[in-house]
C-alpha positions as CSV (number, residue, x, y, z in Angstrom):
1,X,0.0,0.0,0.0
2,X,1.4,3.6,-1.1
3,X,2.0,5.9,1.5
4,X,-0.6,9.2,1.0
5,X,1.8,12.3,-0.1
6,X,-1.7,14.3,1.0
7,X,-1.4,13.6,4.5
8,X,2.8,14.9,4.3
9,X,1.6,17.7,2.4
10,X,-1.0,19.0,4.9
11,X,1.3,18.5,7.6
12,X,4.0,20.5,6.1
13,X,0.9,23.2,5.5
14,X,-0.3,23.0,9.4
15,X,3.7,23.8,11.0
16,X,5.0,27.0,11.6
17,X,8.7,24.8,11.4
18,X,9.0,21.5,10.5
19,X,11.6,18.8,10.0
20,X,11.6,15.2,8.5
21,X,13.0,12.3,10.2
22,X,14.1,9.0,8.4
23,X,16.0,6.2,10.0
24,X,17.9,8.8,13.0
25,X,21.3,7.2,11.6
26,X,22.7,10.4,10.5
27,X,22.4,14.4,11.6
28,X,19.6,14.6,14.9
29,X,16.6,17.0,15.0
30,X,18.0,20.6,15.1
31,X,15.2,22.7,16.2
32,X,12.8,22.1,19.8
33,X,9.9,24.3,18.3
34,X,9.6,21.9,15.0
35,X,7.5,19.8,14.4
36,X,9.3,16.2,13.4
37,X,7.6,14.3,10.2
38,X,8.2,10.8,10.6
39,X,9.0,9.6,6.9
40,X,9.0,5.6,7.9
41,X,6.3,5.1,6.0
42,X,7.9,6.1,2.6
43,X,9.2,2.7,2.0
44,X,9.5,0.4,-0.5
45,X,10.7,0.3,-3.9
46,X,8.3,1.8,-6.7
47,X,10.3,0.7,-9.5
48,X,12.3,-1.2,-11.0
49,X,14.1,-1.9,-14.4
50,X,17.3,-4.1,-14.5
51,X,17.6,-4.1,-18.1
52,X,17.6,0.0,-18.0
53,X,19.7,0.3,-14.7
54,X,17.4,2.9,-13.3
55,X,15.5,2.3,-9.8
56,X,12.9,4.0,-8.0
57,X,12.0,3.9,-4.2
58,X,10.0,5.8,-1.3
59,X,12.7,8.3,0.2
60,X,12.3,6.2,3.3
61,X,13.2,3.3,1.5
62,X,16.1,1.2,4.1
63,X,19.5,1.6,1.7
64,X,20.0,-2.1,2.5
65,X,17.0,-3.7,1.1
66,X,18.0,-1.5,-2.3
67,X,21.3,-3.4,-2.7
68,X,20.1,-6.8,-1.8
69,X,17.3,-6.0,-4.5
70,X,20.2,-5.0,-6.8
71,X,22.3,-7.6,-6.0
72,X,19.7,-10.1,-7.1
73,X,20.4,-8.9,-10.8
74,X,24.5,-8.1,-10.4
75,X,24.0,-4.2,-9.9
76,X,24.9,-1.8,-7.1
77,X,24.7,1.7,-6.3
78,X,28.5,2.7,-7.3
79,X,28.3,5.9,-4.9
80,X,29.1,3.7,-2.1
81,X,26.3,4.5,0.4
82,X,26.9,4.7,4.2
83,X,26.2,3.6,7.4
84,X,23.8,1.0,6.1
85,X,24.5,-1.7,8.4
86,X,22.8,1.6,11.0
87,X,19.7,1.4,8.8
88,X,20.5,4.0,6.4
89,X,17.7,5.3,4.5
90,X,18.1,7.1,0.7
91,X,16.3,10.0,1.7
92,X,18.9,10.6,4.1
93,X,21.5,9.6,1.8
94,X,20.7,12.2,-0.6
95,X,19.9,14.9,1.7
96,X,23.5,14.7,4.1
97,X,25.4,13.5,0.5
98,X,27.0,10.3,2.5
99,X,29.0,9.0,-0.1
100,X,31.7,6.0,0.6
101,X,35.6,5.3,-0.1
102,X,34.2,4.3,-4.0
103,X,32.9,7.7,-4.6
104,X,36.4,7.8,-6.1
105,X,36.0,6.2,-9.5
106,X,32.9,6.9,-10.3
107,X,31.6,9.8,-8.1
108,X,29.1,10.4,-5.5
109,X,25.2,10.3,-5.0
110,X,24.8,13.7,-7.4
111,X,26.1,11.7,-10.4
112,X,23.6,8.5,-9.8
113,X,20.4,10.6,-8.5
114,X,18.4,11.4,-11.9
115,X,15.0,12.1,-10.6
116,X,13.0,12.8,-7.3
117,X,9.6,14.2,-5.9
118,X,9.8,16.3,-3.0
119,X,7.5,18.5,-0.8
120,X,7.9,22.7,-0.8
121,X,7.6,24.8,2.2
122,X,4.1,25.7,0.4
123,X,3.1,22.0,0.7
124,X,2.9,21.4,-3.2
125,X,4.8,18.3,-4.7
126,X,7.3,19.1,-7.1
127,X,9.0,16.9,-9.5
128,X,12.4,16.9,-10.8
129,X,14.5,14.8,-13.3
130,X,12.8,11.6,-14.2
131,X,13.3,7.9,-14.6
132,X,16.1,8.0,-17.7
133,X,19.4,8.5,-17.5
134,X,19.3,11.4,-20.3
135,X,17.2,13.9,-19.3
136,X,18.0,17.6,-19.6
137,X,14.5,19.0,-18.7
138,X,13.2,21.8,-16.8
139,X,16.0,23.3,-13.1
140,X,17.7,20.4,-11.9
141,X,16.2,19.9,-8.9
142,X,17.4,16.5,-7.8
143,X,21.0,17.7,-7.6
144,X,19.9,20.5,-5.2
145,X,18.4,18.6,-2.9
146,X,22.1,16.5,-2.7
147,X,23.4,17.6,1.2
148,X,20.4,20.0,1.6
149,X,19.8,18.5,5.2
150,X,16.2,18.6,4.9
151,X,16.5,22.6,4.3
152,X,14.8,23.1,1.1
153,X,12.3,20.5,1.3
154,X,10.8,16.8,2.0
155,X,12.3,14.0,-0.2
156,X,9.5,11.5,-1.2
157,X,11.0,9.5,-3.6
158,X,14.1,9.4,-5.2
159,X,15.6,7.9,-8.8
160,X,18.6,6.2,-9.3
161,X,20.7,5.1,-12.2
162,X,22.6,2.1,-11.6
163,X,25.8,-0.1,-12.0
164,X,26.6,-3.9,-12.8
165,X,28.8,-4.4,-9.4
166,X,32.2,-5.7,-9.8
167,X,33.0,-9.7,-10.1
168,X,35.8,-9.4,-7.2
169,X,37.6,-6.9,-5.4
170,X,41.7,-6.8,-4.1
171,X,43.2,-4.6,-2.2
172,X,46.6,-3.4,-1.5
173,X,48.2,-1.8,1.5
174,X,51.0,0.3,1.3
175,X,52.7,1.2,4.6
176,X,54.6,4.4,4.6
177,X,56.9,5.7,7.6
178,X,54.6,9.3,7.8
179,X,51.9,11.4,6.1
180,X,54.6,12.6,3.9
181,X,55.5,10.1,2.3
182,X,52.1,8.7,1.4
183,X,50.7,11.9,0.2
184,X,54.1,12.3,-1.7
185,X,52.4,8.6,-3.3
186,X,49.0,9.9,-4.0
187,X,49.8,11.7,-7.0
188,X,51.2,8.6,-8.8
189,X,47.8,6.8,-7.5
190,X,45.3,9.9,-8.8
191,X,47.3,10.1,-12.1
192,X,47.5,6.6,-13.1
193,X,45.5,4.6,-15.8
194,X,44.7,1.6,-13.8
195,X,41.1,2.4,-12.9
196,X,41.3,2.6,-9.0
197,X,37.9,1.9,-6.8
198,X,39.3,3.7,-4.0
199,X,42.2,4.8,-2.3
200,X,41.7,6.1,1.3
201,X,44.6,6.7,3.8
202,X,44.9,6.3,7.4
203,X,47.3,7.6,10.1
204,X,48.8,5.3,12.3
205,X,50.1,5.7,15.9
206,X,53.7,8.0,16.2
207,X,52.8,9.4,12.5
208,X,53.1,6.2,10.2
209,X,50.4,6.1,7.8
210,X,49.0,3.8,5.4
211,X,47.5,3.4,2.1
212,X,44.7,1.3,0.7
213,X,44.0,0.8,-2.9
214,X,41.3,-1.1,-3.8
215,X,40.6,-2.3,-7.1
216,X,37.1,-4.2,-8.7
217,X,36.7,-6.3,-11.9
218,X,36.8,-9.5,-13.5
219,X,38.4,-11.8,-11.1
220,X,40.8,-13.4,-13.5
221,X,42.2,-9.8,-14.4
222,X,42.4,-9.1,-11.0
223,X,46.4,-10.3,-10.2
224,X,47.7,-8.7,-13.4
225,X,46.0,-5.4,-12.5
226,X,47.2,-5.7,-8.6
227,X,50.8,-6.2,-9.7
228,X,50.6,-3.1,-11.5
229,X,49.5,-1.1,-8.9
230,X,52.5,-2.7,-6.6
231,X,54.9,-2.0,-9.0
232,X,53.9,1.3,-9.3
233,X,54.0,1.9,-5.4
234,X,56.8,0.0,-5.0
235,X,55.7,-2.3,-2.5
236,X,52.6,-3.6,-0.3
237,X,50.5,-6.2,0.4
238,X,47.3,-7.3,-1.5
239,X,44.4,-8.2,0.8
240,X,41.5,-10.8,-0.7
241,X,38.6,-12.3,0.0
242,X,36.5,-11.8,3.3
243,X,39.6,-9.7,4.9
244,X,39.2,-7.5,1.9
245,X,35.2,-7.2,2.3
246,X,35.5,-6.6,6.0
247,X,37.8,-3.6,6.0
248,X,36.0,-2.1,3.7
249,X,32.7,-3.0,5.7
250,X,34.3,-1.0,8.6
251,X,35.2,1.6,6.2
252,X,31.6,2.3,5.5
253,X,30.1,1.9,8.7
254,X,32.7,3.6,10.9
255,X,33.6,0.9,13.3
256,X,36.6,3.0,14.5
257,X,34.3,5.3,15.9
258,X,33.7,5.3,19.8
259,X,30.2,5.9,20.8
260,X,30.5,8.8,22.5
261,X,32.6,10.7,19.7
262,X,30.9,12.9,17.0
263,X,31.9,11.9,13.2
264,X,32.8,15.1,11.1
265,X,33.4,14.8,7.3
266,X,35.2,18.1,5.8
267,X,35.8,18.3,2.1
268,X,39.5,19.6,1.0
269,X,42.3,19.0,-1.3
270,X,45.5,16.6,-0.9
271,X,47.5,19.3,-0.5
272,X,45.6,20.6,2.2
273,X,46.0,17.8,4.6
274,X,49.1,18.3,6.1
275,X,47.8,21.6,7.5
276,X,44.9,20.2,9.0
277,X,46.7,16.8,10.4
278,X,48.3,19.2,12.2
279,X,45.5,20.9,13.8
280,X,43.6,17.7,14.5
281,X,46.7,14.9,15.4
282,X,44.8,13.7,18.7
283,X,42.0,12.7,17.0
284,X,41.2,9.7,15.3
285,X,41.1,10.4,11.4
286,X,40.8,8.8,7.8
287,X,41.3,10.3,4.8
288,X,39.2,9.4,1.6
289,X,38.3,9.7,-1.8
290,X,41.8,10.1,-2.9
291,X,42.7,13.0,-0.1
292,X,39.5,14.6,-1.0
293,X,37.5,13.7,2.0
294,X,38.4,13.9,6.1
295,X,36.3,11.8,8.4
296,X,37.4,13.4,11.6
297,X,36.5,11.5,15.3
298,X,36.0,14.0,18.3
299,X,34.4,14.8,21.6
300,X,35.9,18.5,21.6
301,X,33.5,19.9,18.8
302,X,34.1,23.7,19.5
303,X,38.0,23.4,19.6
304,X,37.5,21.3,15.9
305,X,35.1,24.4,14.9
306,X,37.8,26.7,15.7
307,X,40.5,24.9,14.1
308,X,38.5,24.3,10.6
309,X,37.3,28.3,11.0
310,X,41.3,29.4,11.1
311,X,41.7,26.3,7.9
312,X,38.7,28.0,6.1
313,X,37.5,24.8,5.8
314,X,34.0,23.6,6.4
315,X,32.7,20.7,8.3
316,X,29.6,18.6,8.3
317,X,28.9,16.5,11.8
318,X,27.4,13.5,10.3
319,X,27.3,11.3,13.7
320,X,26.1,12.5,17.3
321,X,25.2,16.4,16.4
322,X,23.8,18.5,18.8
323,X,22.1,21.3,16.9
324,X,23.7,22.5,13.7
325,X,25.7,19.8,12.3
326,X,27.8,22.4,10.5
327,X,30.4,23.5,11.9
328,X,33.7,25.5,10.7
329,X,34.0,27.9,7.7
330,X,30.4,28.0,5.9
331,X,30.2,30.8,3.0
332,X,27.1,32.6,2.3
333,X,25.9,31.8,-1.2
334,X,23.2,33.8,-2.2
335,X,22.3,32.4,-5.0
336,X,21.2,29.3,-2.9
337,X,19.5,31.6,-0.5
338,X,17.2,33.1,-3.0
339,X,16.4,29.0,-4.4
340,X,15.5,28.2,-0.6
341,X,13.4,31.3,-0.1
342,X,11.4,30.5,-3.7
343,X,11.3,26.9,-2.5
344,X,10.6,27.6,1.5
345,X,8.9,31.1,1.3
346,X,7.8,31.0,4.9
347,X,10.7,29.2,6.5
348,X,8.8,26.4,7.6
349,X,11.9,24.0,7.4
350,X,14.6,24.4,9.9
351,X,18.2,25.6,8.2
């Protein structure tokens, strides 16, 4: 039985402030004096065409039962969705942008999200995109609502394109005596022709760090393609088979992560991490997405504010917020100001 989008849009309509709710696996309710729409009902997938690698589901559609669907017919989301082991839904996939280590090769949720309907601050249901891959029509709403947080208005169902998912995966570890020497690597990683699935790096106790590369494919190509990637690096040691998948797993659900610690991604450049492994050496931290992502663990929120503020760098709290998740350097962007006043005219939805 569908969900009634009525009933979500004359809730919206009766609030003076409102604010959606999924799963709770990501960013917590931000605002006492809104009111919280429950989206669990939203579940489900509407549609679904193998043969044209495009899915639909409600917005509160569990991440997990898309993959198994998808794995069914040898296709996968390439974006690399996370925290779905916590019950991630997509909704709140698209809206906090919480792409995985695989985001590398072929990018994140903006490039797969095609289509989506979503309820305005007015309460009317607008549509954007659709459900084929080439479509150009009409203000590309789906990749505005991509990290909107639930500021411009309520997902109800969302489109994907999808992949065929790789036969096998290897991975190789590179261990390198400080965070000098592996970014002094990255380059030759980012710059070679080997088609990389990821490449994240992780410091290590007294400053060692670590780099894994993981690669996907055809499992007889697999070796050939591995010793490549040694060769080029040097060194390092490939890691198959459950090992592999598991450290990956971990990757994607943040199993390094103590309980009472608050996760914080901040988007940068390669060559900005030395500066920032600077500021933040007591804390746990990974970086991603070929030095293009920082998953940051702390319990001293204001003192990482700071830090990222004097950086200019911006941060997004995507585990254990308390209030705004963002935190550090935010720009105002007034062209985005003007889309969430046309799309939120009476500020119903909490930003």
């Amino acid at each position: 039985m569908s969900p009634d989008i009525r009933d979500l849009q004359a809730a919206v309509r009766a609030h003076v402030r409102v604010q959606p709710r999924g799963a709770r696996t990501k960013c917590a309710p931000r605002a006492d004096d809104a009111g919280i729409l429950d989206l669990s009902a939203f579940s489900g997938v509407i549609e679904y065409q193998p043969t044209e690698f495009v899915i639909t589901a409600w917005a509160g559609t569990p991440v997990a039962e898309v993959q198994a669907l998808l794995a069914q017919h040898g296709q996968y989301l390439p974006f690399d969705p996370l925290l779905v082991g916590r019950g991630a839904t997509l909704g709140g996939t698209v809206a906090t942008n919480a792409c995985g280590p695989e985001r590398y090769r072929y990018g994140g949720v903006r490039d797969f999200l095609i289509g989506t309907r979503f309820v305005d601050g007015n309460g009317a249901l607008i549509q954007g995109g659709g459900k084929v891959v080439k479509n150009a029509a009409g203000f590309d709403y789906p990749k505005l609502m991509v990290g909107s947080l639930g500021r411009l208005g309520i997902l109800v169902d969302v489109t994907f394109k999808v992949f065929p998912r790789p036969e096998a995966y290897a991975t190789l570890r590179v261990d390198c005596p400080s965070l000098e020497a592996a970014l002094a690597l990255l380059p030759k990683l980012t710059n070679c022709p080997y088609d990389l699935n990821a490449i994240d790096l992780l410091m290590g106790a007294g400053g060692a760090a670590a780099l894994f590369i993981r690669v996907g494919g055809l499992a007889a190509g697999l070796p050939q393609r591995m010793d490549r990637v040694r060769a080029l690096c040097g060194s390092g040691q490939v890691i198959t088979g459950d090992d592999e998948a598991r450290f990956w797993h971990a990757a994607r659900e943040f199993e390094w992560l103590a309980p009472e610690e608050c996760l914080v991604k901040v988007p940068l450049t390669p060559s900005r991490i030395p500066a920032l492994d600077a500021s933040v050496r007591h804390a746990q931290r990974r970086y991603s997405v070929g030095g293009n992502v920082a998953w940051i663990a702390t319990r001293d929120l204001p003192a990482l504010d700071a830090a990222l503020k004097a950086l200019d760098l911006a941060g997004l709290v995507l585990l254990n917020a308390a209030g705004d998740p963002r935190i550090g350097h935010h720009r105002t962007n007034a062209f985005a100001e003007r889309v969430a006043r046309a799309l939120d005219p009476h500020g119903r939805f909490v930003r």
